[in-house]
C-alpha positions as CSV (number, residue, x, y, z in Angstrom):
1,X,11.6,2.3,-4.6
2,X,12.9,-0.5,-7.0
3,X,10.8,0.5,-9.9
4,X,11.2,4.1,-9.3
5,X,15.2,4.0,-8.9
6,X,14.8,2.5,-12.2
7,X,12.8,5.1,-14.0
8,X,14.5,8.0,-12.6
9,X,17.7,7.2,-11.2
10,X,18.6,6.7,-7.5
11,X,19.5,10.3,-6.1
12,X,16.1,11.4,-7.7
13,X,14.1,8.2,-6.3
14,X,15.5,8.6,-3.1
15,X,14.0,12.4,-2.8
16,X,11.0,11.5,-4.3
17,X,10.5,8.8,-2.0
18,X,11.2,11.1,0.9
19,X,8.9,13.4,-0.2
20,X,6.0,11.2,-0.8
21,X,6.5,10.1,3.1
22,X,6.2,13.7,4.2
23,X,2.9,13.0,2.5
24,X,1.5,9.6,3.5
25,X,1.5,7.0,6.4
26,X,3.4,3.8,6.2
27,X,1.6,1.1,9.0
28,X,3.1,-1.5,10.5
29,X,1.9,-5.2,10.1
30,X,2.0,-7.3,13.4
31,X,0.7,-10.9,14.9
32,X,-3.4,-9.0,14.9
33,X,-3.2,-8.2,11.5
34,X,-1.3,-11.4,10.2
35,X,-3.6,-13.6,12.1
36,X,-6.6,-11.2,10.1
37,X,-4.9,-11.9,6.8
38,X,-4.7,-15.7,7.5
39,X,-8.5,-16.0,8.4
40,X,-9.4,-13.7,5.5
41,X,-9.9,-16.4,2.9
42,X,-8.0,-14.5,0.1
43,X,-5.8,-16.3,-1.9
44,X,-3.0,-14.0,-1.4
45,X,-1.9,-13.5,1.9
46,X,1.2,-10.9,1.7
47,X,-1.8,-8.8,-0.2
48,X,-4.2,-9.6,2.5
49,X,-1.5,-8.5,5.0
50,X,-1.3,-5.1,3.3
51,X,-4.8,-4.7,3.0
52,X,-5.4,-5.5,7.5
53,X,-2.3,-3.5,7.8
54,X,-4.2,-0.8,6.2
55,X,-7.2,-1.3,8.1
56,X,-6.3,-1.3,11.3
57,X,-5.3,2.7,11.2
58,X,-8.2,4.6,10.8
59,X,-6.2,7.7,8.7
60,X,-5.6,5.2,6.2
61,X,-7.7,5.9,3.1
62,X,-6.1,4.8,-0.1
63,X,-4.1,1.7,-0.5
64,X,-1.6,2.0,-3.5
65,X,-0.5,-1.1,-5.6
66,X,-0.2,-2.2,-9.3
67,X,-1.9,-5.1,-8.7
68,X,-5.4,-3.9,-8.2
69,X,-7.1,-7.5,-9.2
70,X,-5.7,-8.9,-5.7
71,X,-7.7,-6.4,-3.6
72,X,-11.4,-6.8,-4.6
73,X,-12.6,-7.8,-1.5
74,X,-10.9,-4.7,0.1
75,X,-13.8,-2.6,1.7
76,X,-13.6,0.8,3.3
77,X,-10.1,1.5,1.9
78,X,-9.6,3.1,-1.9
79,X,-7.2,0.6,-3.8
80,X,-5.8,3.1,-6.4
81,X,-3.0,2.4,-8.9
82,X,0.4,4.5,-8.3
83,X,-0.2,6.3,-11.4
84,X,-3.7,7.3,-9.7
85,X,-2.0,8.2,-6.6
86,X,0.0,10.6,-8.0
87,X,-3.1,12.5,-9.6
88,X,-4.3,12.3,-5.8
89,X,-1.7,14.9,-5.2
């Protein structure tokens, strides 16, 4: 929301970002998945977090971030940048 207030303005960030969650899922992280991301082995935790999150709700198929590099061991989730996301709808 940061990046896009800052591109587009607030008023217009705010309904973009309302309308991209009619469209996606937003999970939730608890003790399962942090305790995943600490055992994981990657060197970034808060990413590993994400990436557990993510994984632990079967709808989830794409994982969005501009940091791609951080999620190469991510498996069975698409890590796409937010500029490929929005060509995904």
């Amino acid at each position: 929301f940061y990046f896009l207030s800052k591109e587009v303005g607030r008023s217009r960030a705010i309904t973009l970002a309302a309308d991209l969650l009619d469209q996606t899922s937003m999970v939730g992280q608890d003790e399962a998945v942090f305790r995943s991301a600490l055992a994981s082995g990657w060197t970034d935790v808060e990413d590993a977090t994400q990436y557990f999150a993510a994984k632990a709700d079967p709808r989830i198929t794409h994982l969005c971030t501009s940091n791609g590099k951080h999620f190469k061991a991510a498996i069975g989730i698409k890590v796409v940048s937010p500029a490929a996301l929005l060509k995904l709808f």
